[in-house]
DRENBA-468664 format. One record per residue (C-alpha): residue number from 1; y negated, x negated, z. Coordinates in steps of 0.1 Angstrom, whole numbers, plus 5000, padded with zeros to 4 digits. Layout:
@seq->NUM	c2->Y	c1->X	c3->Z
...
This chain:
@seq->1	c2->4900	c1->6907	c3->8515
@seq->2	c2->4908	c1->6908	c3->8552
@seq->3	c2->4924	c1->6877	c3->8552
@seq->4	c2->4906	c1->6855	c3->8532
@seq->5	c2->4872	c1->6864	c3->8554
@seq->6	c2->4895	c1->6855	c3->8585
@seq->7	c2->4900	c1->6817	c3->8575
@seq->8	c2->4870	c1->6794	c3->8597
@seq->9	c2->4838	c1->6791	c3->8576
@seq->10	c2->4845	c1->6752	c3->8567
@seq->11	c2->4880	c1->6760	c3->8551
@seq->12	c2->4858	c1->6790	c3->8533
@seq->13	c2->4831	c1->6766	c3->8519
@seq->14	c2->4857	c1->6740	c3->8507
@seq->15	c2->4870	c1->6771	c3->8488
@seq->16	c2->4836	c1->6777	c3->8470
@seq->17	c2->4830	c1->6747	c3->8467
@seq->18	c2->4854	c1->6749	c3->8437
@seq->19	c2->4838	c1->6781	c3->8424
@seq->20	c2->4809	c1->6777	c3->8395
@seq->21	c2->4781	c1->6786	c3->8416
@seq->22	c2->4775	c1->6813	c3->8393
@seq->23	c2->4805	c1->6827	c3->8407
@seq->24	c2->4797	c1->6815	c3->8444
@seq->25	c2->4765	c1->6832	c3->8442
@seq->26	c2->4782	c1->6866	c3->8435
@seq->27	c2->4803	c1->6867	c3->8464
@seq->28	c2->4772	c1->6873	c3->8491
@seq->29	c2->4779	c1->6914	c3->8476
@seq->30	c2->4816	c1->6910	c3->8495
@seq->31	c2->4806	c1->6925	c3->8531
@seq->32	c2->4777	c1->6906	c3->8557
@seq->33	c2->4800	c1->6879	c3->8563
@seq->34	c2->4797	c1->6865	c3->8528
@seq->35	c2->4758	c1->6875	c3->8524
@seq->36	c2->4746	c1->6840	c3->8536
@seq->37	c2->4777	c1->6825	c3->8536
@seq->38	c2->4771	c1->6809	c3->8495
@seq->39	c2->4737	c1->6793	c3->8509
@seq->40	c2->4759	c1->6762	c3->8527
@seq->41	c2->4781	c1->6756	c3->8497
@seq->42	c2->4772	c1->6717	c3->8493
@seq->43	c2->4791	c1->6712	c3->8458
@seq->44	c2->4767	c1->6733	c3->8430
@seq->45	c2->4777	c1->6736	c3->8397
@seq->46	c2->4753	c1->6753	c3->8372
@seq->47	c2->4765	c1->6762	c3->8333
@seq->48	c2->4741	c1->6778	c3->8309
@seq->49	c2->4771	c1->6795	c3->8289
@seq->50	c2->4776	c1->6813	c3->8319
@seq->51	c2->4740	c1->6830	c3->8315
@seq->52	c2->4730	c1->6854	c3->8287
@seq->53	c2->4691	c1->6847	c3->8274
@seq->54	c2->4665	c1->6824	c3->8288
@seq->55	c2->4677	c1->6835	c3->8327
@seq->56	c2->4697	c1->6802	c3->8335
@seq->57	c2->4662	c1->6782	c3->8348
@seq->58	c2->4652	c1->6808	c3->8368
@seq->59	c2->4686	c1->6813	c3->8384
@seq->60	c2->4690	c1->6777	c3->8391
@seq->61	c2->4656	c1->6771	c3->8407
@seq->62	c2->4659	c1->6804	c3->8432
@seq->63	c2->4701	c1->6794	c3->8441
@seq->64	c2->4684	c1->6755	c3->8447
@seq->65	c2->4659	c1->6767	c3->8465
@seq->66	c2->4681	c1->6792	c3->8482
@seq->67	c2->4700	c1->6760	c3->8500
@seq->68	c2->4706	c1->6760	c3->8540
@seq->69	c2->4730	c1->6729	c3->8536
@seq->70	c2->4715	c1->6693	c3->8546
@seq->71	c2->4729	c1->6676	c3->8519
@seq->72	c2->4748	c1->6680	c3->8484
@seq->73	c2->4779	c1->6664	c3->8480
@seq->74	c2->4772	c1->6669	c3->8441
@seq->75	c2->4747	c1->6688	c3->8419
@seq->76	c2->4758	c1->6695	c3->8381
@seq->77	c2->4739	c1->6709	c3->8356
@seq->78	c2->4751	c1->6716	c3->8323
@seq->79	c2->4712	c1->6722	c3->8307
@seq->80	c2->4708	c1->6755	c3->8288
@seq->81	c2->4685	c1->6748	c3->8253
@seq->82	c2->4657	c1->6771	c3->8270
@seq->83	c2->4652	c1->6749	c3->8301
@seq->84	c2->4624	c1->6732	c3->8303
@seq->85	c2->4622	c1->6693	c3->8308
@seq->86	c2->4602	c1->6703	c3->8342
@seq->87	c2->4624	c1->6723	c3->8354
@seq->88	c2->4649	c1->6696	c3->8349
@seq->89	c2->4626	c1->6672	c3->8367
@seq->90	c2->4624	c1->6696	c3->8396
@seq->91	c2->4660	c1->6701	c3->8402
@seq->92	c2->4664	c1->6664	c3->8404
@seq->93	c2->4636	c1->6660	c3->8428
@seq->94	c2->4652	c1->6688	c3->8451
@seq->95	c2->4690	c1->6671	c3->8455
@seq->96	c2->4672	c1->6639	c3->8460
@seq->97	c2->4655	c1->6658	c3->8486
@seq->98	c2->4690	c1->6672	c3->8502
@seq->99	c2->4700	c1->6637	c3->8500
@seq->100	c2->4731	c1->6641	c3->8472
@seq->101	c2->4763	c1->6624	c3->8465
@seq->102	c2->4770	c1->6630	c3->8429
@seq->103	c2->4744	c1->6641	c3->8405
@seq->104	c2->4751	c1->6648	c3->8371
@seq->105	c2->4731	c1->6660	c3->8339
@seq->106	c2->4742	c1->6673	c3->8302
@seq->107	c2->4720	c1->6679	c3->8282
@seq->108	c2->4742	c1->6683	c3->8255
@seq->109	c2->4728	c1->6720	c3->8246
@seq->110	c2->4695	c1->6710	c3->8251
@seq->111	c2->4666	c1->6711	c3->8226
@seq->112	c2->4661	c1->6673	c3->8210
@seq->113	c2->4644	c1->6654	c3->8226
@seq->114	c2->4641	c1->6672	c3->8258
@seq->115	c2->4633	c1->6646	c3->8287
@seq->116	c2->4625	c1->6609	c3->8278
@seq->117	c2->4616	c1->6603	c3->8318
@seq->118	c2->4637	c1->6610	c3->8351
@seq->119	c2->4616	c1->6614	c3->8381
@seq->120	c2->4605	c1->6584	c3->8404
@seq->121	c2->4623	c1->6602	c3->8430
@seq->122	c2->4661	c1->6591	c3->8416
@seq->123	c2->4650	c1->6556	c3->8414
@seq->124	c2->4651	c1->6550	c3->8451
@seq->125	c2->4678	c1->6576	c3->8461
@seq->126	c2->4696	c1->6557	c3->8488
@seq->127	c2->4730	c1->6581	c3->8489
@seq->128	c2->4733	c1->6587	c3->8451
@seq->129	c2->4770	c1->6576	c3->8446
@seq->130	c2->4774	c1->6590	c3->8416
@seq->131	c2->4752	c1->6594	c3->8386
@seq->132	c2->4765	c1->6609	c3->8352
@seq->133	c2->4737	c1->6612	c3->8323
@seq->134	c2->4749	c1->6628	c3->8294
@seq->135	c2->4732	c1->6632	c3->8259
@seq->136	c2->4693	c1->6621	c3->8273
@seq->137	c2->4670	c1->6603	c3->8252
@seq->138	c2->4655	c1->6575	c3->8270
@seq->139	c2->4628	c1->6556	c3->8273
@seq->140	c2->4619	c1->6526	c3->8289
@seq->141	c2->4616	c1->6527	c3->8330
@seq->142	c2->4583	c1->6527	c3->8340
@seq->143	c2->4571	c1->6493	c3->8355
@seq->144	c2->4556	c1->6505	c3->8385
@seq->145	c2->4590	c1->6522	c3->8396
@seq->146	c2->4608	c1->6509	c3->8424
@seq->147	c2->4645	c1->6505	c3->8417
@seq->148	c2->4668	c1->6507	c3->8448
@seq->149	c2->4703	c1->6525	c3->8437
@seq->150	c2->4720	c1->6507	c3->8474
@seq->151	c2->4746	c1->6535	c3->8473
@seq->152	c2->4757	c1->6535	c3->8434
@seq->153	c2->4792	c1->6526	c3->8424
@seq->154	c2->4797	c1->6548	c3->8395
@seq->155	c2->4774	c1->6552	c3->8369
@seq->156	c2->4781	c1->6572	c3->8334
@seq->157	c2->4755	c1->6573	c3->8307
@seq->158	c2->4755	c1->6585	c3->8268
@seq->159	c2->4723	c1->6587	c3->8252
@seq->160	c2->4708	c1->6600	c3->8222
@seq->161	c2->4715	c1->6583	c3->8188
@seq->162	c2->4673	c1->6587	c3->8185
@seq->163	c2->4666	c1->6559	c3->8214
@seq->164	c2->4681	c1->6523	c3->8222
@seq->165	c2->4684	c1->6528	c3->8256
@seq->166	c2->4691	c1->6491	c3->8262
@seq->167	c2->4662	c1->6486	c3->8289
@seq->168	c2->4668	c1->6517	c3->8306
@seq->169	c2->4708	c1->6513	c3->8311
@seq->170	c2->4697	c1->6474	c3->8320
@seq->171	c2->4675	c1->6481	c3->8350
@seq->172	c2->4694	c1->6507	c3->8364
@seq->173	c2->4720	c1->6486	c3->8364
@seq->174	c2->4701	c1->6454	c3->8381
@seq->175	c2->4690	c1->6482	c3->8411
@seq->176	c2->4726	c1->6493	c3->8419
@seq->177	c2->4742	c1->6462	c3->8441
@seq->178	c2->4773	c1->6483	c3->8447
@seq->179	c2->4781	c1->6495	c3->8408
@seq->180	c2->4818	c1->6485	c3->8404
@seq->181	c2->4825	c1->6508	c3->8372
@seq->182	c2->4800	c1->6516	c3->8344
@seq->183	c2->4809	c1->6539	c3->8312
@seq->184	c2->4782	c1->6537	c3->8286
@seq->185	c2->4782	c1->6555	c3->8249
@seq->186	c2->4752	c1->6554	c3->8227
@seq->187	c2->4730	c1->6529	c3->8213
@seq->188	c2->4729	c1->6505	c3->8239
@seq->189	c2->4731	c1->6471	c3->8229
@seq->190	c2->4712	c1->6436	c3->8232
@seq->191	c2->4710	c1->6403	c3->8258
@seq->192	c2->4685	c1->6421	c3->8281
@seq->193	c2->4714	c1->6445	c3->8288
@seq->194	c2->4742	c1->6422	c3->8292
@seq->195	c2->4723	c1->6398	c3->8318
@seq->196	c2->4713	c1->6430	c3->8337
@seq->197	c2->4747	c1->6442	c3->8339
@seq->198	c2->4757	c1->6409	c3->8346
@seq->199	c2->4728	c1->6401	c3->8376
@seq->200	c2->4754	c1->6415	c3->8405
@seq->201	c2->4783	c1->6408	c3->8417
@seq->202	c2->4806	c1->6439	c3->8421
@seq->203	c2->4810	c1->6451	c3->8387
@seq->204	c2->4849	c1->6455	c3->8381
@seq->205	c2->4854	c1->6484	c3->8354
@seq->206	c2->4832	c1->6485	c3->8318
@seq->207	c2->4837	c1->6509	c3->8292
@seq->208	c2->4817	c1->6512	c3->8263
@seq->209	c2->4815	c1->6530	c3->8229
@seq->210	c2->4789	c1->6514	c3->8210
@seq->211	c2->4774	c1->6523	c3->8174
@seq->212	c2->4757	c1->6487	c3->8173
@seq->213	c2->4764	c1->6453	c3->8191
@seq->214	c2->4760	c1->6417	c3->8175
@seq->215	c2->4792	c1->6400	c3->8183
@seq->216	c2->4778	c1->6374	c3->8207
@seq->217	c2->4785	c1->6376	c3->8241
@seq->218	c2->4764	c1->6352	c3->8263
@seq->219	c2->4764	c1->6365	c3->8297
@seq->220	c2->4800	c1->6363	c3->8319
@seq->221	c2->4811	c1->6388	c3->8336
@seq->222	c2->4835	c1->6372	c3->8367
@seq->223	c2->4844	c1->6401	c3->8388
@seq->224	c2->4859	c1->6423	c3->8357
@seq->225	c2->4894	c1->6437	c3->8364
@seq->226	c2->4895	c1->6465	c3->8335
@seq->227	c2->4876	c1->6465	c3->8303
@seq->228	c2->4877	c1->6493	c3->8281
@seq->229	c2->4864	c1->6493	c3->8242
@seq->230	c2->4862	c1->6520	c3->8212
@seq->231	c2->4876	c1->6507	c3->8181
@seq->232	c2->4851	c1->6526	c3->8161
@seq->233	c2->4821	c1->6502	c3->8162
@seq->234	c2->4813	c1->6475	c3->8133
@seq->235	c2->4829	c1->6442	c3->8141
@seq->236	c2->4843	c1->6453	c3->8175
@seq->237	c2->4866	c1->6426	c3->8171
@seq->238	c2->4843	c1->6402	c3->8173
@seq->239	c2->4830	c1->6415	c3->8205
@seq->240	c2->4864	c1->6419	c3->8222
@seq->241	c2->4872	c1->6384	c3->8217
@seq->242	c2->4836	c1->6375	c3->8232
@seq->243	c2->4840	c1->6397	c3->8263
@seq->244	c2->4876	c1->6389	c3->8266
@seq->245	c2->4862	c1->6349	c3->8268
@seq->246	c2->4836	c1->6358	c3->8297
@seq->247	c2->4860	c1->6380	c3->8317
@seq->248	c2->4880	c1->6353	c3->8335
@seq->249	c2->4904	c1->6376	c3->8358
@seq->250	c2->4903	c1->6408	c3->8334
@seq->251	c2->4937	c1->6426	c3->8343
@seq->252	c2->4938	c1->6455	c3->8321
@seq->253	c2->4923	c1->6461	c3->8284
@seq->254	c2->4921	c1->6495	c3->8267
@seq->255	c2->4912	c1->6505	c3->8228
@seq->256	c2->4902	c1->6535	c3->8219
@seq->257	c2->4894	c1->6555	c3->8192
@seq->258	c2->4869	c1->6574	c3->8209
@seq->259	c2->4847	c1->6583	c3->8173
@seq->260	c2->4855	c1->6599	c3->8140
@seq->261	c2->4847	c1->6568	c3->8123
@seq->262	c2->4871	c1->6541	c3->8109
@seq->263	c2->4858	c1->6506	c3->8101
@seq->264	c2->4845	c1->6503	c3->8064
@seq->265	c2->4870	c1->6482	c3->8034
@seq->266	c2->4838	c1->6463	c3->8031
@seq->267	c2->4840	c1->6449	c3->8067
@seq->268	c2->4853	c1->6411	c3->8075
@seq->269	c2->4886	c1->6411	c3->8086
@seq->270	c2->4893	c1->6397	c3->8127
@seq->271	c2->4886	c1->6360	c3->8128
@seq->272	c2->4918	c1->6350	c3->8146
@seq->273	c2->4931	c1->6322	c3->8137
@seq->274	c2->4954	c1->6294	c3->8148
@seq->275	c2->4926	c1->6274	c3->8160
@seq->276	c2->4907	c1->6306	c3->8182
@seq->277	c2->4905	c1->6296	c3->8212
@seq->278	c2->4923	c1->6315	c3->8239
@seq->279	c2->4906	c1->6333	c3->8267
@seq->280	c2->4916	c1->6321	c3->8300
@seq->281	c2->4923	c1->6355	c3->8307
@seq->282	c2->4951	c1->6360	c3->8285
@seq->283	c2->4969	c1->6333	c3->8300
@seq->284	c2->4962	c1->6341	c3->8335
@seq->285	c2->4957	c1->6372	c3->8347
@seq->286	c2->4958	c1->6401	c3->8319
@seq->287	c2->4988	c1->6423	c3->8327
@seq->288	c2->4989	c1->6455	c3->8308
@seq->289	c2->4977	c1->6462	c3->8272
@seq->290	c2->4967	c1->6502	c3->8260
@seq->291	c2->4962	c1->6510	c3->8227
@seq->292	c2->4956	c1->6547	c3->8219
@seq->293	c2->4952	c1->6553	c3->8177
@seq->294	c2->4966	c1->6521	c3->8168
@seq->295	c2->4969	c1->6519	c3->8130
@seq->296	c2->4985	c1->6492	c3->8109
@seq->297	c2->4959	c1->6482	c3->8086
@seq->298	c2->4942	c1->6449	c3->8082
@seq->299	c2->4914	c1->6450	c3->8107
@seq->300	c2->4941	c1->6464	c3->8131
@seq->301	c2->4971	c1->6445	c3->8128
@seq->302	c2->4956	c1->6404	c3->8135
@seq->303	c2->4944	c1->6415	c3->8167
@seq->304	c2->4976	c1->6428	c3->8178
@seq->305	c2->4994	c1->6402	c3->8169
@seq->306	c2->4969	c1->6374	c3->8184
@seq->307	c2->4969	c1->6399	c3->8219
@seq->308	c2->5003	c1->6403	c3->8223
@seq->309	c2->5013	c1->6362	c3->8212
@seq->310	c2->4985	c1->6345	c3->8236
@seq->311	c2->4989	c1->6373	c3->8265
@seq->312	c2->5015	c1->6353	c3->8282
@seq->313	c2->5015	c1->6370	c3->8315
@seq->314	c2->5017	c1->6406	c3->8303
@seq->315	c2->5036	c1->6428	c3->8320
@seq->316	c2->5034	c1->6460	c3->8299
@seq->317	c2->5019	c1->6468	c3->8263
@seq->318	c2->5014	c1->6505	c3->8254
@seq->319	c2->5005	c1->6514	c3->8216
@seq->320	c2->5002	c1->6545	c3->8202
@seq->321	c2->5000	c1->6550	c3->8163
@seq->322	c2->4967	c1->6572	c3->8156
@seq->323	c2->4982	c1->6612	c3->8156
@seq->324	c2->4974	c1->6615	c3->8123
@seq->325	c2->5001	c1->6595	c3->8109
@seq->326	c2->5032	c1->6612	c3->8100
@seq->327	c2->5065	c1->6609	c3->8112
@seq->328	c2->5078	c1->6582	c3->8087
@seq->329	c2->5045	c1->6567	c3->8087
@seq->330	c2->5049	c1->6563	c3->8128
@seq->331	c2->5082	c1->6550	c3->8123
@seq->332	c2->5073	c1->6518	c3->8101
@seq->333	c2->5043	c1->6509	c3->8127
@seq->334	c2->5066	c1->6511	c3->8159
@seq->335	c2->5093	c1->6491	c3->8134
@seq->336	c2->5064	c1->6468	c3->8127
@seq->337	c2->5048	c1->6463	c3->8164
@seq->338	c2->5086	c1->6456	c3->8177
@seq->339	c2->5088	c1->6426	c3->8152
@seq->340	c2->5058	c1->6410	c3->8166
@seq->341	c2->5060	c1->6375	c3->8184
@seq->342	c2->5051	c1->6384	c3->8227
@seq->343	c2->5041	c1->6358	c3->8250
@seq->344	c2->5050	c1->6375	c3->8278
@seq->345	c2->5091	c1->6370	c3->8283
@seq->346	c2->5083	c1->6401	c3->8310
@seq->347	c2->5061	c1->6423	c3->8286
@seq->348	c2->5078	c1->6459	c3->8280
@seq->349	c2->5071	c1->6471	c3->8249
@seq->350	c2->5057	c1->6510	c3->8251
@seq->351	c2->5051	c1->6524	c3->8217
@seq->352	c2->5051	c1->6563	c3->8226
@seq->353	c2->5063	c1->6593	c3->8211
């Protein structure tokens, strides 16, 4: 123990700062040293399974409260289903108040519907860097809330199946000047969202799991180096090839299967044809391709072809058959993608294990 409690307070702190603060909490019963010592931590991470009984909100709002440091760095909170959408309300409003990084919420656990409001407070949190919503049902942001996010370059958000969150997602969006990469799963679809995500500048990373899109794409999106999609939606192919036509220097395209579902038999097949037109940025700038599940079936197998044909400066393609297929099964789609016509004289085929 000796040893440890020799190292400079800072290095200490960093150390915790690793710790679920359920752990970092305990060590202030080590010796006097460590008795205040768990108050400066300024990374907090709370998780309800870590708590037996309704003892998690209570715990979180003294440790909070309990906080010597200026600022968070980050603040997570993995909601127990006994919290109370106050008390969630609260804790935002206090790492707002300590001026935090990171802030994330899952609310996985949480009783349905829990919190359909975020406090005023996070709309106008000038250091928020960070912001990771998980599982919240949404509504609408309040009119009379100021929106100034001048800090934001990340933002996660997957929302409730319940809620389109379309608005919500939009506006946050339109406050952030600085957003550069944006992940969003859930019922989030519509123009309103697409000309808010579009309304700045800095955008460069999208990825998106989406139950329900129409397959028009109106809005461009010019700054877009990496776009990643979940094969799992209706019609996704549609709204590849309209995303792939308004993202002029796009550089790298993943697919996903990030869903249990598969596309119905009843669905139309990919409209590729000869006559589709090509987007600029398959001749121009695209260079690598990811594929993760990639099944040979006939909703799978005309995009691939058309992407790997009209990519011509491609510099690597990576597809993986889905991991359900079996051995033989793997063999005869690797044997089939291999066959396919590339663009790219320079493309290096990567079909995995």
């Amino acid at each position: 123990m000796g040893m440890i409690s020799d190292l400079p307070d800072q290095m200490l702190l960093e150390i915790l700062s690793w710790l679920p603060t359920t752990q970092v909490v305990a060590t202030m019963l080590l010796s006097k040293q460590w008795k205040f010592l768990w108050k400066q931590v300024p990374k907090l991470y709370y998780n309800y399974s870590e708590h037996e009984g309704r003892d998690f909100s209570e715990f979180v709002s003294r440790s909070l409260q309990s906080q010597v440091a200026p600022s968070f760095k980050s603040l997570k909170l993995s909601v127990s289903p006994y919290c109370d959408s106050r008390d969630v309300k609260n804790w935002i409003d206090l790492a707002v108040s300590r001026f935090v990084l990171e802030l994330e919420i899952d609310l996985t656990a949480a009783q349905n519907p829990m919190i359909t409001a975020l406090p005023k407070s996070m709309y106008t949190c000038g250091t928020l860097s960070c912001l990771r919503l998980k599982a919240l049902v949404l509504d609408d942001i309040p009119e009379d809330y100021p929106i100034c996010l001048s800090s934001l370059n990340y933002l996660y958000i997957s929302v409730s199946i319940q809620v389109s969150a379309d608005k919500f997602v939009g506006k946050l969006s339109a406050g952030a000047p600085l957003l550069k990469k944006t992940v969003v799963q859930g019922p989030v679809y519509g123009d309103e969202f697409l000309d808010s995500m579009t309304s700045y500048s800095e955008l460069r990373s999208f990825t998106t799991c989406l139950s329900e899109w129409g397959p028009t794409v109106d809005s461009y999106f010019n700054k877009l180096e990496h776009l990643c999609m979940c094969t799992c939606s209706s019609g996704w192919w549609d709204l590849l090839i309209n995303f792939l036509q308004r993202s002029p220097i796009l550089r790298q395209l993943q697919l996903i299967k990030s869903c249990n579902s598969r596309p119905l038999s009843s669905w139309n097949q990919p409209g590729f044809t000869s006559t589709t037109h090509v987007p600029e940025c398959l001749s121009t700038t695209l260079q690598t391709l990811e594929w993760r599940d990639y099944a040979e079936t006939e909703f799978d197998m005309p995009v691939v072809s058309f992407l790997l044909k009209n990519a011509t400066r491609l510099s690597e393609a990576k597809i993986f058959p889905e991991s359900a297929a079996g051995p033989i099964e793997k063999l005869r789609i690797r044997t089939g993608l291999a066959k396919l016509s590339r663009g790219s004289p320079l493309c290096h085929l990567n079909l995995g294990n």
